[in-house]
C-alpha positions as CSV (number, residue, x, y, z in Angstrom):
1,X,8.1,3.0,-59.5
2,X,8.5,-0.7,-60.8
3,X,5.2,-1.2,-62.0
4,X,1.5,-2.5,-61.2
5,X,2.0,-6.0,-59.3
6,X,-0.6,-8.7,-60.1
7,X,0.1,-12.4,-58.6
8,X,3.0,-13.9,-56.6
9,X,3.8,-17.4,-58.0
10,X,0.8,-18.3,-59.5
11,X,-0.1,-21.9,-60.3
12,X,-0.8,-22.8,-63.7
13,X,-4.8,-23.0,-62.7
14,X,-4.8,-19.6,-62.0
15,X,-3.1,-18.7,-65.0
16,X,-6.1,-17.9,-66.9
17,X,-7.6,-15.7,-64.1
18,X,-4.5,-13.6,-64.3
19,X,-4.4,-12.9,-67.3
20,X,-8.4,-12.0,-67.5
21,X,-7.0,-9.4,-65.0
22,X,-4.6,-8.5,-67.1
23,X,-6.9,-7.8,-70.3
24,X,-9.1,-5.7,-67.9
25,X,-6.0,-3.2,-68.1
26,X,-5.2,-3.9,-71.4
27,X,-5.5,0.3,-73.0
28,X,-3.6,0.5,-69.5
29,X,-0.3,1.9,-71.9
30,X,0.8,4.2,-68.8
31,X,1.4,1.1,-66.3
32,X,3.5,-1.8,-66.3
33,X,2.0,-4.9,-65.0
34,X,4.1,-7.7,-63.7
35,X,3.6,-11.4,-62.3
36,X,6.3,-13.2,-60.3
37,X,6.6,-16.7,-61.2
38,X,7.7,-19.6,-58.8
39,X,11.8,-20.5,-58.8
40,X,12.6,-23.8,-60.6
41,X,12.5,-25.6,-56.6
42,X,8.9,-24.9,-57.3
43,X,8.8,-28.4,-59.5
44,X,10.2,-31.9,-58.3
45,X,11.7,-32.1,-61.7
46,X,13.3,-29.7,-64.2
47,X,11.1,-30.5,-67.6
48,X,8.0,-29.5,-65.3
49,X,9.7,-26.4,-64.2
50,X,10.2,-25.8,-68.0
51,X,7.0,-26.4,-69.0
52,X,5.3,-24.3,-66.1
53,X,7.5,-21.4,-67.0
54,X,6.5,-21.8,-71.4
55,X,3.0,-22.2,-70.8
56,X,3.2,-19.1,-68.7
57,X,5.6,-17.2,-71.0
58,X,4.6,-18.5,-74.5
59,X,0.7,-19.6,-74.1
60,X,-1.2,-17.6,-71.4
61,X,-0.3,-14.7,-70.2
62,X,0.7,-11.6,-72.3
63,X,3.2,-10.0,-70.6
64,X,5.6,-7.0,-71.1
65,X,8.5,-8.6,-68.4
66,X,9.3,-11.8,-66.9
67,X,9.3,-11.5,-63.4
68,X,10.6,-14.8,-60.9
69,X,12.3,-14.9,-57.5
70,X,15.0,-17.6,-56.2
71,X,16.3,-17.7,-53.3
72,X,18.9,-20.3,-53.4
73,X,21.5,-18.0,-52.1
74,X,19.9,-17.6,-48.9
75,X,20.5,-20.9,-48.1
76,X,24.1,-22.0,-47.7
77,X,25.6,-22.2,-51.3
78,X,28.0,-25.1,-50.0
79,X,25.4,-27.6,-51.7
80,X,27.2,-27.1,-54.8
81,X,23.4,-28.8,-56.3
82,X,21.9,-25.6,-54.9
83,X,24.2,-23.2,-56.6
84,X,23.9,-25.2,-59.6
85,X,20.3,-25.1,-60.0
86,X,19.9,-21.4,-59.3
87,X,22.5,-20.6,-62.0
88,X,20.5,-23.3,-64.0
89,X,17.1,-21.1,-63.2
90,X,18.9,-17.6,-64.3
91,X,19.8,-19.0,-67.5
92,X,16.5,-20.8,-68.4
93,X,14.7,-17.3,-67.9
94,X,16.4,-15.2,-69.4
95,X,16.5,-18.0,-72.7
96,X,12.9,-17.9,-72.4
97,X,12.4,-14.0,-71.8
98,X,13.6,-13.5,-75.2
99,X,13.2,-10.2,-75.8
100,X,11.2,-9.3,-73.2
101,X,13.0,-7.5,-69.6
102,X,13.6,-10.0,-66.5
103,X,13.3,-9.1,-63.0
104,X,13.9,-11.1,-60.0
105,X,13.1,-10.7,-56.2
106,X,16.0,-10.9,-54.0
107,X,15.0,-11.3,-50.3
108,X,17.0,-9.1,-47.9
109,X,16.0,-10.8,-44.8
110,X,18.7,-11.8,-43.0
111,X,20.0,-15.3,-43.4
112,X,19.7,-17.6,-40.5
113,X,22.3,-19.7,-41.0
114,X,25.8,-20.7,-39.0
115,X,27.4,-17.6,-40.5
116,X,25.1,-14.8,-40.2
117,X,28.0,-12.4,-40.2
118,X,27.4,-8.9,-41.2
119,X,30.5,-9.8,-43.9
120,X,28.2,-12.8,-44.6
121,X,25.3,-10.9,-45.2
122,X,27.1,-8.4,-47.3
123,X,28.8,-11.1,-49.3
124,X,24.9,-12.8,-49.6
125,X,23.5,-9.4,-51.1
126,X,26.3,-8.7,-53.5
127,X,25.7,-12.4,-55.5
128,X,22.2,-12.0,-55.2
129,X,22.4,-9.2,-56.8
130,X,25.5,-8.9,-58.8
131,X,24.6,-12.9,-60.1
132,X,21.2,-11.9,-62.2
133,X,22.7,-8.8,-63.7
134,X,25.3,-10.9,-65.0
135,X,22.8,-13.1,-66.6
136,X,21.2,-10.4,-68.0
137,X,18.5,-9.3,-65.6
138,X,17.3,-5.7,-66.0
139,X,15.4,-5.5,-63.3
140,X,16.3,-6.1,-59.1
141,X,13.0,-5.9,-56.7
142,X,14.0,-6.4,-53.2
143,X,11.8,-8.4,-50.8
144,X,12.1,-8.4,-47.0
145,X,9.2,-10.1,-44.5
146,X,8.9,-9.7,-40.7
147,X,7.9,-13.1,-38.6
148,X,6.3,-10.7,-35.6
149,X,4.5,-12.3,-33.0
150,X,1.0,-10.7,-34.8
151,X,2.0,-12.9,-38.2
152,X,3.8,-12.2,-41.1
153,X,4.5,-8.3,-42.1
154,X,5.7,-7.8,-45.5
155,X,7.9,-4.9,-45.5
156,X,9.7,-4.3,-49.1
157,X,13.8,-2.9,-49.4
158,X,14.1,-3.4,-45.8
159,X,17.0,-5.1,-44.8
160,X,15.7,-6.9,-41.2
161,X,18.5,-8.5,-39.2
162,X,17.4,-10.3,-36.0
163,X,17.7,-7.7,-33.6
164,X,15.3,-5.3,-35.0
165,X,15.3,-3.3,-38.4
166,X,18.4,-1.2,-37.5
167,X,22.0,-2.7,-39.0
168,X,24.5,-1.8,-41.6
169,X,22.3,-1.9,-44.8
170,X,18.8,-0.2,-43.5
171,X,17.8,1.6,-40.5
172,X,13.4,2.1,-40.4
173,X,12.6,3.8,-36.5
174,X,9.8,1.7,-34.5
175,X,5.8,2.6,-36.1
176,X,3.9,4.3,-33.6
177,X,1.2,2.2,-32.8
């Protein structure tokens, strides 16, 4: 158990009905509540990143971790600009954390990139993982989604490689329908 999830990547209009949800729990000392804010890509420039993440942090919503996902590595880290700015977003959050836990979201869907590789993959999971602990995160949430002919299927700490949900990492036998 990780806690109570409220909003993925909310915008900073919807900051203030977040946290009107959140004061409805408030006496709610037996549950953790947690919001997962947009990466830094989320802004075209850096000082609105920073200011998105403080008004969040500092100015609207009380909150007992900082939650974010970024995932930069998925894509192919020979941009060295990509690498840069997700080591960039690590160490902005946990600055601005303070005192206070972060968590981030790792996706474990597989990449689709030239070197989808089971070594590849393996390699991809250990920095995404490995990289936020060493910047001090204290929390790893894995994320995995489905694109299925009926739409999108979220389907958390599933590893799904394009064949189907059985590979090295994760094996989850067909639902019966």
């Amino acid at each position: 158990y990780s806690g109570v999830y409220v909003k993925d990547e909310p915008k900073e209009e919807q900051f203030e009905s977040v946290n009107q949800i959140l004061q409805t729990f408030k006496t709610d000392s037996c549950h953790l509540f947690f919001v997962n804010l947009f990466p830094s890509y989320y802004k075209t420039n850096w000082s609105e990143y920073e200011n998105y993440v403080r008004l969040f942090v500092n100015d609207s919503v009380p909150m007992r971790v900082i939650c974010f996902d970024n995932y930069n590595p998925h894509n192919d880290f020979t941009i060295k600009s990509d690498a840069s700015k997700y080591y960039s977003n690590l160490a902005f959050l946990r600055k601005v954390s303070g005192d206070k836990p972060l968590w981030i979201y790792v996706l474990t869907t597989e990449a689709k990139l030239n070197d989808s590789s089971e070594e590849w993959q393996k390699a991809y999971l250990r920095l995404s993982t490995f990289a936020p602990l060493a910047y001090g995160c204290k929390g790893i949430l894995y994320y995995s989604f489905d694109c299925s002919d009926n739409g999108l299927i979220y389907r958390d700490f599933n590893y799904r490689s394009h064949s189907g949900w059985e590979n090295f990492l994760y094996y989850s036998p067909p639902s019966e329908a």
